[in-house]
N, CA, C, O and CB atoms as a CASP TS submission, in Angstrom:
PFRMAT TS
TARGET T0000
AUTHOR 0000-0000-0000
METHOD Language model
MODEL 1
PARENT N/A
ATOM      1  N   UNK     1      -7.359 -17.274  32.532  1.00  0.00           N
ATOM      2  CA  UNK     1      -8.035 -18.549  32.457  1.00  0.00           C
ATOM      3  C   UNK     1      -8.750 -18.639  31.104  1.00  0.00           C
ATOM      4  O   UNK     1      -9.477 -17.749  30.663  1.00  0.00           O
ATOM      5  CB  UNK     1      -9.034 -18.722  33.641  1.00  0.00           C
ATOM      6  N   UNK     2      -8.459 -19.875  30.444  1.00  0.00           N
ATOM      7  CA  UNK     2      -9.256 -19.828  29.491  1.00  0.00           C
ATOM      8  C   UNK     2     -10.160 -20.399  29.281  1.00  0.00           C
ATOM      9  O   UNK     2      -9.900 -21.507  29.749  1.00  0.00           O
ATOM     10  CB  UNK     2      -8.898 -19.898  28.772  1.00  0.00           C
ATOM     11  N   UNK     3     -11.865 -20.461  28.561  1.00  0.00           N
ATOM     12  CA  UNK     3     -12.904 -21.316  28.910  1.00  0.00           C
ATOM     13  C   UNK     3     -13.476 -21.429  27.149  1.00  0.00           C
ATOM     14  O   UNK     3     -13.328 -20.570  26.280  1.00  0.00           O
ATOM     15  CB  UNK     3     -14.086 -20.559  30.277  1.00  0.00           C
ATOM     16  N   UNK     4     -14.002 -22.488  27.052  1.00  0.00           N
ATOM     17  CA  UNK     4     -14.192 -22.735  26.025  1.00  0.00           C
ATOM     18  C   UNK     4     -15.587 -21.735  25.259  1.00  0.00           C
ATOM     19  O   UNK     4     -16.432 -21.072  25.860  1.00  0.00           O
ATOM     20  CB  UNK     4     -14.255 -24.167  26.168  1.00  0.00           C
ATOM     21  N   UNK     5     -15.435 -21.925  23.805  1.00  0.00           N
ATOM     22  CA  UNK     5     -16.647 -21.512  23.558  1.00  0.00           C
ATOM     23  C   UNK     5     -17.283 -21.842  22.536  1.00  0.00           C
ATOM     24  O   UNK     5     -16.826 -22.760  21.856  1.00  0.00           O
ATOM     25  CB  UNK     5     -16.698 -20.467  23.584  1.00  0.00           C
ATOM     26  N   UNK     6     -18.394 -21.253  22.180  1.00  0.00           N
ATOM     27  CA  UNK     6     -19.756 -22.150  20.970  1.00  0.00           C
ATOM     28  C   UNK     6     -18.341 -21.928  19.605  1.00  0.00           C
ATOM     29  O   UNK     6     -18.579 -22.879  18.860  1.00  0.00           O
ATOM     30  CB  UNK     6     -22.165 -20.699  20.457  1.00  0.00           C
ATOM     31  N   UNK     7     -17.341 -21.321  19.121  1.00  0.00           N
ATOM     32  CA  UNK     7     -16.318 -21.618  17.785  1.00  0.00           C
ATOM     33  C   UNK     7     -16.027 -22.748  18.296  1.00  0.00           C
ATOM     34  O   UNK     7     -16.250 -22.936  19.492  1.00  0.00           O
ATOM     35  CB  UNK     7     -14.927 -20.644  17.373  1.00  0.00           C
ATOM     36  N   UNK     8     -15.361 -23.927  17.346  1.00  0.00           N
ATOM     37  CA  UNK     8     -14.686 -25.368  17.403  1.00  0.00           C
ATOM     38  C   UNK     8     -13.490 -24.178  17.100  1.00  0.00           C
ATOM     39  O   UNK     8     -13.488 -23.256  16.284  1.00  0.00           O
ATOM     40  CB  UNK     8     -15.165 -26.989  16.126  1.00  0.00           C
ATOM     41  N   UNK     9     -12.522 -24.582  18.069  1.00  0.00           N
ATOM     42  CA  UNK     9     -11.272 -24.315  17.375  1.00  0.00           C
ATOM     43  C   UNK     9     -10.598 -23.090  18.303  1.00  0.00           C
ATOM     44  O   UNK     9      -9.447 -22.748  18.034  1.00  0.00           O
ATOM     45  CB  UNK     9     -11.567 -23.878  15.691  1.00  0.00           C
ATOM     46  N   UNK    10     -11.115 -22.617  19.088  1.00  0.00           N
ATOM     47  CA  UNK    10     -11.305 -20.935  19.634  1.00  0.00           C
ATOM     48  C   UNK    10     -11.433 -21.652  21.476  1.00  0.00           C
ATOM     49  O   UNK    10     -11.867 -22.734  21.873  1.00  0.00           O
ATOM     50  CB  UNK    10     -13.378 -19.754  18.743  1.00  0.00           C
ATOM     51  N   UNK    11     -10.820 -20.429  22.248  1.00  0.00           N
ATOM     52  CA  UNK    11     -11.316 -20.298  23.447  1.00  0.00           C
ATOM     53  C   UNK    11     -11.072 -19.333  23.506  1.00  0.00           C
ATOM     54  O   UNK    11     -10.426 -18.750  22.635  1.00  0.00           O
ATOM     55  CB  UNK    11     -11.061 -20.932  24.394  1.00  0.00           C
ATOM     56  N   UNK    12     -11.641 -18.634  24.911  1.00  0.00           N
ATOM     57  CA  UNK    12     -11.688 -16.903  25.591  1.00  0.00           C
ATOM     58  C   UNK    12     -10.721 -16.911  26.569  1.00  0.00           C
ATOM     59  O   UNK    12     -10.447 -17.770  27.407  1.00  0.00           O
ATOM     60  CB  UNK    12     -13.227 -16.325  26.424  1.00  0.00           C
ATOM     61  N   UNK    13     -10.261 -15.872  26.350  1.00  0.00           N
ATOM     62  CA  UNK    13      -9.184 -15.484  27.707  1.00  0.00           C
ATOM     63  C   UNK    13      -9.984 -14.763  28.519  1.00  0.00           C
ATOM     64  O   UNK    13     -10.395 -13.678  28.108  1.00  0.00           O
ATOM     65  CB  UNK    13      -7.753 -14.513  27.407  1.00  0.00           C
ATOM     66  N   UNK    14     -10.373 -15.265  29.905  1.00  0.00           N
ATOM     67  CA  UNK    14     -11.470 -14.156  30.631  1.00  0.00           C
ATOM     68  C   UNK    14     -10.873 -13.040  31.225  1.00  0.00           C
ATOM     69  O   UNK    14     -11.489 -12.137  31.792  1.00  0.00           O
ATOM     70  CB  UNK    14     -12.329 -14.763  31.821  1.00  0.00           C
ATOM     71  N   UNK    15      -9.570 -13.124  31.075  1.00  0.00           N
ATOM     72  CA  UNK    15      -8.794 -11.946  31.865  1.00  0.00           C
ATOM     73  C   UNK    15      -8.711 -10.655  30.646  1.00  0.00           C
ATOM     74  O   UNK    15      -9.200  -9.573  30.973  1.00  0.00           O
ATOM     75  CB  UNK    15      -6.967 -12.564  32.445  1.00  0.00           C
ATOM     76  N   UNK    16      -8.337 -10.737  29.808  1.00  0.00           N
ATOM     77  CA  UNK    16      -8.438 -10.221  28.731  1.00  0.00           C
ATOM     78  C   UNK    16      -9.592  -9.848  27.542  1.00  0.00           C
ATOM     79  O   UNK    16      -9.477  -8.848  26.833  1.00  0.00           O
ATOM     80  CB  UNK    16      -7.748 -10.783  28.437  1.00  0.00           C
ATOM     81  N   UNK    17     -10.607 -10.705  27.443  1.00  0.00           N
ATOM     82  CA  UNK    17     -11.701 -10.891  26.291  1.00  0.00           C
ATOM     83  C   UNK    17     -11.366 -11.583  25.445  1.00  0.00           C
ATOM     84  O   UNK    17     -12.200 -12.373  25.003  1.00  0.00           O
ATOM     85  CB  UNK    17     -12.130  -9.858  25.617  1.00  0.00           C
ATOM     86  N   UNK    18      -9.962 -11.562  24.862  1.00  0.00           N
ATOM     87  CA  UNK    18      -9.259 -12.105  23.771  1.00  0.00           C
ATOM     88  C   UNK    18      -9.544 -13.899  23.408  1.00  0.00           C
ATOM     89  O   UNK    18      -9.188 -14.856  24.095  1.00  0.00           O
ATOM     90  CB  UNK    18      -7.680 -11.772  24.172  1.00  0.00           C
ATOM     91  N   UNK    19     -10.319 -13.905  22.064  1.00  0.00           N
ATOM     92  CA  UNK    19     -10.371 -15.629  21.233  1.00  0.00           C
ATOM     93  C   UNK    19      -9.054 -15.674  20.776  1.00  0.00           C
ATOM     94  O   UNK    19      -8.438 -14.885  20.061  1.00  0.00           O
ATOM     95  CB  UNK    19     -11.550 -15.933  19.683  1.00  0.00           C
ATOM     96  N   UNK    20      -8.592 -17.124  21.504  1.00  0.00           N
ATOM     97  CA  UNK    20      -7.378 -17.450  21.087  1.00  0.00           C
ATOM     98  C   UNK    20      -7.634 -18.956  20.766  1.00  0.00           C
ATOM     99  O   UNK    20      -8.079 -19.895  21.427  1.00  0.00           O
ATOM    100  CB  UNK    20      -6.245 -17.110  22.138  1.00  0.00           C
ATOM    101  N   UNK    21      -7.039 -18.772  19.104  1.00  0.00           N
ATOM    102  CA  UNK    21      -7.001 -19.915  18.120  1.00  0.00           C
ATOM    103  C   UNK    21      -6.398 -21.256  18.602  1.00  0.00           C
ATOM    104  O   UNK    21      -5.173 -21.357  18.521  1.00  0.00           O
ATOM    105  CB  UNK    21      -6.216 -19.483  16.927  1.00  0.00           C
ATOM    106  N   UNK    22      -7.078 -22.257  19.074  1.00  0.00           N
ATOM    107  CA  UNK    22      -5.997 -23.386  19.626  1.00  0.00           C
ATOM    108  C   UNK    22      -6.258 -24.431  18.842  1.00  0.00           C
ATOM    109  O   UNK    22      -5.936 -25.571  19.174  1.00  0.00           O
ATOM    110  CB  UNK    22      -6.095 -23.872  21.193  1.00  0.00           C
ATOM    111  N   UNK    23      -7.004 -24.092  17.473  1.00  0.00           N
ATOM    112  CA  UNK    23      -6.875 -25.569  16.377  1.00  0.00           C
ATOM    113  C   UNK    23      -5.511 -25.172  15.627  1.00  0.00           C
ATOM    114  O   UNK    23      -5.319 -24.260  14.823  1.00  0.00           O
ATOM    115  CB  UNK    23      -8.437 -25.807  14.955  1.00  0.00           C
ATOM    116  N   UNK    24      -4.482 -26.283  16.213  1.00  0.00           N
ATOM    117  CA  UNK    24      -3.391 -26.140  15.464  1.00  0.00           C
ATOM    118  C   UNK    24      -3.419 -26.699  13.628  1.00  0.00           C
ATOM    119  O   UNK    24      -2.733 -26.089  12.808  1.00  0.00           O
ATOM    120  CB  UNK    24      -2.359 -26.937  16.385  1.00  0.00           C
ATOM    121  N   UNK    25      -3.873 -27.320  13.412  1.00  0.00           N
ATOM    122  CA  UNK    25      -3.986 -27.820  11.936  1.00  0.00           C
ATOM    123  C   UNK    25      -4.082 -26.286  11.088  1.00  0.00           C
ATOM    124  O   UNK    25      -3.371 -26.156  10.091  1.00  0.00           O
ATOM    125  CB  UNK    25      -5.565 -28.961  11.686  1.00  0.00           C
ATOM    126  N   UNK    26      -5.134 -24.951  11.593  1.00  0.00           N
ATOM    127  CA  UNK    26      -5.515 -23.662  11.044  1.00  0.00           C
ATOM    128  C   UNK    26      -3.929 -23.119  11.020  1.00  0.00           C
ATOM    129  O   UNK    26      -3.444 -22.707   9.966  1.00  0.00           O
ATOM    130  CB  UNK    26      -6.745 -22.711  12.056  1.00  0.00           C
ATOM    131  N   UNK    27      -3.256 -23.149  12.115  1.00  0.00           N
ATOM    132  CA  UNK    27      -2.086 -22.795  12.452  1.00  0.00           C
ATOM    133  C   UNK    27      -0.979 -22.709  11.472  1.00  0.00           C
ATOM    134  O   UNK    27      -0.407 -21.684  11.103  1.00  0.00           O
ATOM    135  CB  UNK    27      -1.800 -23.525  13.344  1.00  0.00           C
ATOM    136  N   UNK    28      -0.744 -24.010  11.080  1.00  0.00           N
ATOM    137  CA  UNK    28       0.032 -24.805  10.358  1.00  0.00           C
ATOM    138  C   UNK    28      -0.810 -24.067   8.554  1.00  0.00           C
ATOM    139  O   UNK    28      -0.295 -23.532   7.573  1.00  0.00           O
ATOM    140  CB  UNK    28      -0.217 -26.827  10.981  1.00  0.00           C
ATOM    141  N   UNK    29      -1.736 -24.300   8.781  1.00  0.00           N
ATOM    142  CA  UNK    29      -2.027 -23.950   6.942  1.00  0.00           C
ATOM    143  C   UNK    29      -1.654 -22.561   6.641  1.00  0.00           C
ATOM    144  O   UNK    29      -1.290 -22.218   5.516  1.00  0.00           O
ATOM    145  CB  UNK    29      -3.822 -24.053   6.371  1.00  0.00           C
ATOM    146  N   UNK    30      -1.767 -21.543   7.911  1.00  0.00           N
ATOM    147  CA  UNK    30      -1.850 -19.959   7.820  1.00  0.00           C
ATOM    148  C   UNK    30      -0.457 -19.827   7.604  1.00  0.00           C
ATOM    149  O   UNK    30      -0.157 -18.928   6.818  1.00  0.00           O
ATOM    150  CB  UNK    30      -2.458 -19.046   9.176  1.00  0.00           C
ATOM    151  N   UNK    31       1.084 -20.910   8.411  1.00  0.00           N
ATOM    152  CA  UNK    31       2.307 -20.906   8.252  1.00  0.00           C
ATOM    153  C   UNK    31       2.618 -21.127   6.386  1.00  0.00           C
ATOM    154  O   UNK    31       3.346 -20.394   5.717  1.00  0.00           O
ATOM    155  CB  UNK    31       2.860 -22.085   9.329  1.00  0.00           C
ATOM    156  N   UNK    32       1.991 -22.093   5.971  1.00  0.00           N
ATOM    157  CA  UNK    32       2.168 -22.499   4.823  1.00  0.00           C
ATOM    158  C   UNK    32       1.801 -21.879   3.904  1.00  0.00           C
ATOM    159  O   UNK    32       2.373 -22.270   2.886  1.00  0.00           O
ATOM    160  CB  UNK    32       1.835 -23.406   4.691  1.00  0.00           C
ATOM    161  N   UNK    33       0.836 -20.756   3.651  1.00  0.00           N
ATOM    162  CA  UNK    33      -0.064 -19.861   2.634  1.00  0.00           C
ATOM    163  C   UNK    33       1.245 -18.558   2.716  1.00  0.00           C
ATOM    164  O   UNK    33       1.655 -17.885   1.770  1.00  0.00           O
ATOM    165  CB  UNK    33      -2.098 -19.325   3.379  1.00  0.00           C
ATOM    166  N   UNK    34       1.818 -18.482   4.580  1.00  0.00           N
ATOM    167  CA  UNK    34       2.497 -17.291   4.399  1.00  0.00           C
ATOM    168  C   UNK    34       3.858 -17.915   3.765  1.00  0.00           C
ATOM    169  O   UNK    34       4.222 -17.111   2.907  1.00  0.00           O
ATOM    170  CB  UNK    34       2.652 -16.384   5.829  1.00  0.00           C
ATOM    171  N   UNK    35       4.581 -18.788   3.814  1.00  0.00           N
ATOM    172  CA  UNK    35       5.707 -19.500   3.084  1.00  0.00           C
ATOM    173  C   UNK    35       5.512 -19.088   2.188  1.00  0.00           C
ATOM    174  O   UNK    35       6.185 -18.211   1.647  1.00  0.00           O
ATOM    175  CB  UNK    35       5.906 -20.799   2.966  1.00  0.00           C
ATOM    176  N   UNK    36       4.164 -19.794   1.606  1.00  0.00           N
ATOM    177  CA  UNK    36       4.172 -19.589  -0.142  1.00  0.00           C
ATOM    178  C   UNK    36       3.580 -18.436  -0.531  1.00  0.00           C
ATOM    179  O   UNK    36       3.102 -18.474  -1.665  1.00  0.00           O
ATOM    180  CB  UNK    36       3.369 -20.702  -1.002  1.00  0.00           C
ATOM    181  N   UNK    37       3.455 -17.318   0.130  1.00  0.00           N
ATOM    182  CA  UNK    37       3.350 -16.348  -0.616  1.00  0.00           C
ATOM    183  C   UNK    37       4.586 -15.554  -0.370  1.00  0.00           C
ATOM    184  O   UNK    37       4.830 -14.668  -1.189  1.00  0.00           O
ATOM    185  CB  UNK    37       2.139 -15.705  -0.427  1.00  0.00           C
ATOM    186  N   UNK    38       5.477 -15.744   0.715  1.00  0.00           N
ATOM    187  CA  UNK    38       6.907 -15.228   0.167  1.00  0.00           C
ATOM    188  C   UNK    38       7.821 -15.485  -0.554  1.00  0.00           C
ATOM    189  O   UNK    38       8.614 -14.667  -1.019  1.00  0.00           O
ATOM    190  CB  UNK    38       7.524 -15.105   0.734  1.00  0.00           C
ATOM    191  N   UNK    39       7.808 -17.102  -0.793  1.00  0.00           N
ATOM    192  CA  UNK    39       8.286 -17.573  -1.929  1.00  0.00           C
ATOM    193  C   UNK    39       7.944 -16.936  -3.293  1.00  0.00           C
ATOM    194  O   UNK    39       8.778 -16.556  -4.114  1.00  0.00           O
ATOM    195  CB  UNK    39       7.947 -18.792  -1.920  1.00  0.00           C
ATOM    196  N   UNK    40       6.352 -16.860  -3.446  1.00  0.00           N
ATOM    197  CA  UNK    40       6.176 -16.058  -4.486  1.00  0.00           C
ATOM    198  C   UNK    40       6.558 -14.606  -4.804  1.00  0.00           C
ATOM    199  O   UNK    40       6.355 -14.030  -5.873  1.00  0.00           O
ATOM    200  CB  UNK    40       5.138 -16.122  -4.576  1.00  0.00           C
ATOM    201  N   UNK    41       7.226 -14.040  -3.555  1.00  0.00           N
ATOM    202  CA  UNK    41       7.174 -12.843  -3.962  1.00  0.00           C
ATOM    203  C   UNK    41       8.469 -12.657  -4.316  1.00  0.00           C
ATOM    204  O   UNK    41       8.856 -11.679  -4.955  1.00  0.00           O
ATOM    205  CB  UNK    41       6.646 -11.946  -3.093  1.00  0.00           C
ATOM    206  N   UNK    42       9.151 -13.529  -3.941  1.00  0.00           N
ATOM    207  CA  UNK    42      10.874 -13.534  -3.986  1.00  0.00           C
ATOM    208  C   UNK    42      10.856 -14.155  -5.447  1.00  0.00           C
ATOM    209  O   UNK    42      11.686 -13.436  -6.001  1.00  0.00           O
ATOM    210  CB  UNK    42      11.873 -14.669  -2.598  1.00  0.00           C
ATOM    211  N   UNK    43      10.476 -14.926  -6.270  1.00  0.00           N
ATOM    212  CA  UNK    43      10.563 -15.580  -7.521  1.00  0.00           C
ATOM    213  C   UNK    43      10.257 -14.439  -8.342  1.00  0.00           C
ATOM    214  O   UNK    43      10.971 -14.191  -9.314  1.00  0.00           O
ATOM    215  CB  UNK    43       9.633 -16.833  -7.728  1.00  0.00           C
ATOM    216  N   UNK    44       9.208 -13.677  -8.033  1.00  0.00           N
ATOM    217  CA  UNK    44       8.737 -12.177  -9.036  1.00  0.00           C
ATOM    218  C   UNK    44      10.032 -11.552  -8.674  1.00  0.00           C
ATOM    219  O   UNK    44      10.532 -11.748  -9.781  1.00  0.00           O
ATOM    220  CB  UNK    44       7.088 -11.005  -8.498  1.00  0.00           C
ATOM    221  N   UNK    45      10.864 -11.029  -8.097  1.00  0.00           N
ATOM    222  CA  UNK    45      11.753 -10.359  -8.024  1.00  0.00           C
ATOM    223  C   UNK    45      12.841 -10.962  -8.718  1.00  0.00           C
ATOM    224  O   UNK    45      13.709 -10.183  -9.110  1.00  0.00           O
ATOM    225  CB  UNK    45      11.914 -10.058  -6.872  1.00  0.00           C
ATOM    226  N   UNK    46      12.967 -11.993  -8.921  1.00  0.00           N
ATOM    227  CA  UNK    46      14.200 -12.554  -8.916  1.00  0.00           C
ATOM    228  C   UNK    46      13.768 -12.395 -10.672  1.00  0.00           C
ATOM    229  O   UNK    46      14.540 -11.839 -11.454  1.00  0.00           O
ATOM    230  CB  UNK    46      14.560 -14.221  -7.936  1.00  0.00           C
ATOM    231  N   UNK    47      12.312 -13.027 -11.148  1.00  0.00           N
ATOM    232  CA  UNK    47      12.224 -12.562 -12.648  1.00  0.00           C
ATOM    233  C   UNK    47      12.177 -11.292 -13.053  1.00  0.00           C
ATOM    234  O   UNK    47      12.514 -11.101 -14.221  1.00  0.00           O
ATOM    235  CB  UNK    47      11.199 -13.006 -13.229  1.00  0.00           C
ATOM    236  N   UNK    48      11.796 -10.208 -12.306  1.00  0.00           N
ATOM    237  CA  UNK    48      12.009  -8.750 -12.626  1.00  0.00           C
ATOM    238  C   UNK    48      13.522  -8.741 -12.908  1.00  0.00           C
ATOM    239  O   UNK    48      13.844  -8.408 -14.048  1.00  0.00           O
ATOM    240  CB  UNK    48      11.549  -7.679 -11.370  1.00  0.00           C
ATOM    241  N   UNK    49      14.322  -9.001 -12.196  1.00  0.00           N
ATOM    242  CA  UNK    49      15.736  -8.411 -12.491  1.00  0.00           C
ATOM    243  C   UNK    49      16.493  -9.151 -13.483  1.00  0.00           C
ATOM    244  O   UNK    49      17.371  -8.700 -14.219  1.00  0.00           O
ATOM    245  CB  UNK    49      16.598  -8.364 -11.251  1.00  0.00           C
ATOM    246  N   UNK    50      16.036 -10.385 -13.417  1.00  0.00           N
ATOM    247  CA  UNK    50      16.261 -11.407 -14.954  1.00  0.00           C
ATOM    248  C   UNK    50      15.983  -9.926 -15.873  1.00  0.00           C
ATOM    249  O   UNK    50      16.734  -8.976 -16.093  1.00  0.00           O
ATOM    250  CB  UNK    50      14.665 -13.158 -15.358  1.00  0.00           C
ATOM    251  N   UNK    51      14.773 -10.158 -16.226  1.00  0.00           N
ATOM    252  CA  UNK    51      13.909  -9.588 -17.136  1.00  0.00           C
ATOM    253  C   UNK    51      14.948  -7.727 -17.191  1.00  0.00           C
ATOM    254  O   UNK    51      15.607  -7.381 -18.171  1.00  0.00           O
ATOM    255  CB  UNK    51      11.887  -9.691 -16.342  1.00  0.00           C
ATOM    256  N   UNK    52      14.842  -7.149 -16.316  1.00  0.00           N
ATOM    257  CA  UNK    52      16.081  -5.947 -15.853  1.00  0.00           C
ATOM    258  C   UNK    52      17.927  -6.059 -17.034  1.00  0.00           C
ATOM    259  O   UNK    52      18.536  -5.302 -17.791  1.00  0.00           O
ATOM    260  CB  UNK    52      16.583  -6.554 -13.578  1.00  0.00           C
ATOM    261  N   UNK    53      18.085  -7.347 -16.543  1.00  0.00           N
ATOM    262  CA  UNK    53      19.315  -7.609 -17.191  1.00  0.00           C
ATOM    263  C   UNK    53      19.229  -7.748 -18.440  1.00  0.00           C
ATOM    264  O   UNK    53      20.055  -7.309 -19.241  1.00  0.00           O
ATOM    265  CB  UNK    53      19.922  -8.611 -16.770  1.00  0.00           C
ATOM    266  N   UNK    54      17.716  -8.685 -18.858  1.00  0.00           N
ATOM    267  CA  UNK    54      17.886  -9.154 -20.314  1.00  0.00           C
ATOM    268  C   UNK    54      17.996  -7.571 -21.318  1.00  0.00           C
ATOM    269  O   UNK    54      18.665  -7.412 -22.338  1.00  0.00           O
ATOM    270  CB  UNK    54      16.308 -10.283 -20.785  1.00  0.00           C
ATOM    271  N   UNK    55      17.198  -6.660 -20.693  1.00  0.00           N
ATOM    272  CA  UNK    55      16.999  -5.300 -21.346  1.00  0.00           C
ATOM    273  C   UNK    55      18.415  -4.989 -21.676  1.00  0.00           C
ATOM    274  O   UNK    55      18.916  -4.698 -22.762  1.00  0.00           O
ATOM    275  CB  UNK    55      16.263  -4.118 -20.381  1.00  0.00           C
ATOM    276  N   UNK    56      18.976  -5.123 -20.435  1.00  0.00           N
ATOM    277  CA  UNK    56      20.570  -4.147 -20.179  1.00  0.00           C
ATOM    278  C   UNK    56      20.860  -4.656 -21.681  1.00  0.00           C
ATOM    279  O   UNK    56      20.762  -3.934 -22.674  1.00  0.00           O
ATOM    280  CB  UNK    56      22.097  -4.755 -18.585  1.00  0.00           C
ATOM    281  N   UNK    57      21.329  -6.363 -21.689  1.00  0.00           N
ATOM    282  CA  UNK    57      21.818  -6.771 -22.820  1.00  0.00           C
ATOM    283  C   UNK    57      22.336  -6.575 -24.305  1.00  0.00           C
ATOM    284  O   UNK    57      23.269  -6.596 -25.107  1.00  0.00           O
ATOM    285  CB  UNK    57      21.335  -7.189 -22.838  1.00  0.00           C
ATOM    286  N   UNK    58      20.585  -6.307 -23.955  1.00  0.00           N
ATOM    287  CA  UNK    58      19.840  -6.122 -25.446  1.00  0.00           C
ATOM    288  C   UNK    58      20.127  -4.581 -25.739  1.00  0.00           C
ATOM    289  O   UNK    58      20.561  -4.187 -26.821  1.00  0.00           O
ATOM    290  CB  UNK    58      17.953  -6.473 -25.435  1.00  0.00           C
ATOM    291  N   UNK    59      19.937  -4.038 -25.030  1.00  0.00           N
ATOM    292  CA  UNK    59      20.719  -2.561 -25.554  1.00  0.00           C
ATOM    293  C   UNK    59      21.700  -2.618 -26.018  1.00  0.00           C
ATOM    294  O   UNK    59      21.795  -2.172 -27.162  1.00  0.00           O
ATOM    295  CB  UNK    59      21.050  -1.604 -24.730  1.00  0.00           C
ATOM    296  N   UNK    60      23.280  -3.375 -25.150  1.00  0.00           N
ATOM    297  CA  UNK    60      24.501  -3.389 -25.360  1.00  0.00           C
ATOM    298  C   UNK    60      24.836  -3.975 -26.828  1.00  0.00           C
ATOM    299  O   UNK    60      25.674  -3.665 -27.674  1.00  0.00           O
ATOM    300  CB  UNK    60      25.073  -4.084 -24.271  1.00  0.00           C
ATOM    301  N   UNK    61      23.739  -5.033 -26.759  1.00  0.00           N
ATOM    302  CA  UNK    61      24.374  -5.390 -28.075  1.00  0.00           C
ATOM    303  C   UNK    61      23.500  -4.802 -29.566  1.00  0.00           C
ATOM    304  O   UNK    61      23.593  -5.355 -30.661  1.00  0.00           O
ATOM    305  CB  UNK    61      24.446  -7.134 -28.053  1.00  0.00           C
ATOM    306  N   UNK    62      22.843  -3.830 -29.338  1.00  0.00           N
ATOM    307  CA  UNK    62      22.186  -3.200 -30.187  1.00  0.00           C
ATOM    308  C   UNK    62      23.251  -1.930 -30.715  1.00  0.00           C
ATOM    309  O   UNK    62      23.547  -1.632 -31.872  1.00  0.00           O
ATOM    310  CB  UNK    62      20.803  -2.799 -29.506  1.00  0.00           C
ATOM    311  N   UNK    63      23.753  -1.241 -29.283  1.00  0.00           N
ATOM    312  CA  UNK    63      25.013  -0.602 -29.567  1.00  0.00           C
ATOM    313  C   UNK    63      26.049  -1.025 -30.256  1.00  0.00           C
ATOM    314  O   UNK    63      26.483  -0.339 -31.182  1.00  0.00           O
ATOM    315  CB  UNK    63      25.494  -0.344 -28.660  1.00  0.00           C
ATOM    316  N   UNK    64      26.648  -2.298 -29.896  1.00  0.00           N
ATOM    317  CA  UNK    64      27.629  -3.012 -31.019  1.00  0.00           C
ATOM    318  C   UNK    64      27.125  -2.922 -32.455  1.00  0.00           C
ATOM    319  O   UNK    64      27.611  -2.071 -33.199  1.00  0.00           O
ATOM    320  CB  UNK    64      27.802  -4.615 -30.723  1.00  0.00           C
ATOM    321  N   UNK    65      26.175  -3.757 -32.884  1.00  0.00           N
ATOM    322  CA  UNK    65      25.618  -3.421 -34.207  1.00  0.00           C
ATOM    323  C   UNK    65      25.414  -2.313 -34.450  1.00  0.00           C
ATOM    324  O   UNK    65      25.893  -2.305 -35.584  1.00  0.00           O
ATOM    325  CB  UNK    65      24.605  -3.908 -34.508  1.00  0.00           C
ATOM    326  N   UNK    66      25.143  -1.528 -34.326  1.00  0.00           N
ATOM    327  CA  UNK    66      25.036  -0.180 -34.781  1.00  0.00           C
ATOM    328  C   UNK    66      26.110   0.395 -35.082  1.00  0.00           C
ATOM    329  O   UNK    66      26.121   1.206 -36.008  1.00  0.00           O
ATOM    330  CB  UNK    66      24.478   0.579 -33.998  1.00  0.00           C
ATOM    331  N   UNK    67      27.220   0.106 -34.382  1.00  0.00           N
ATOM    332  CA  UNK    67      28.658   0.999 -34.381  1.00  0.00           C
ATOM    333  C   UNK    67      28.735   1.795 -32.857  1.00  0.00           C
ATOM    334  O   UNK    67      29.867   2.260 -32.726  1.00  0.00           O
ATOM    335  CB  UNK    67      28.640   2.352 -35.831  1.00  0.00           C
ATOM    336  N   UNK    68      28.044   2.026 -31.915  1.00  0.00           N
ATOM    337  CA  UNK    68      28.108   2.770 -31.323  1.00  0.00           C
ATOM    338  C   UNK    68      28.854   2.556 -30.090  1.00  0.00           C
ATOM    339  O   UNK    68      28.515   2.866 -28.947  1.00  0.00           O
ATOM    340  CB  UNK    68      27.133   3.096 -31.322  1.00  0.00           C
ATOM    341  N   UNK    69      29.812   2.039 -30.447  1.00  0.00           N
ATOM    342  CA  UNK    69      30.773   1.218 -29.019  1.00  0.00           C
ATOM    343  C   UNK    69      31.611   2.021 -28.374  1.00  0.00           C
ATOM    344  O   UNK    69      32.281   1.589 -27.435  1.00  0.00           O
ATOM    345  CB  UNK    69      31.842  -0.019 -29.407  1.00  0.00           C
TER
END
């Protein structure tokens, strides 16, 4: 059973103890912060290995000029 309490946003599970979050709007922003921080983490990767390749490149063609093919 759940009963309300003095948090806006929160009730108690009396069977359990457990505050469970029932302002969905909090819900929805906590979905969206975690989106965009996996998005962000996938864009850093995706420029690491850019950045990975550009090296490769740049070696290869440092080897050409040089003679070292």
């Amino acid at each position: 059973m759940l009963v309300k309490t003095e948090t806006a946003g929160f009730m108690k599970d009396t069977s359990t103890g457990a505050f469970i979050n029932t302002d969905d709007t909090s819900y929805v922003k906590f979905m969206a912060e975690r989106s965009n921080a996996k998005n962000s983490k996938d864009l850093s990767n995706r420029i690491n290995a850019v950045e990975e390749d550009l090296k490769e490149i740049k070696n290869l063609l440092l080897q050409v000029v040089n003679g070292r093919n």
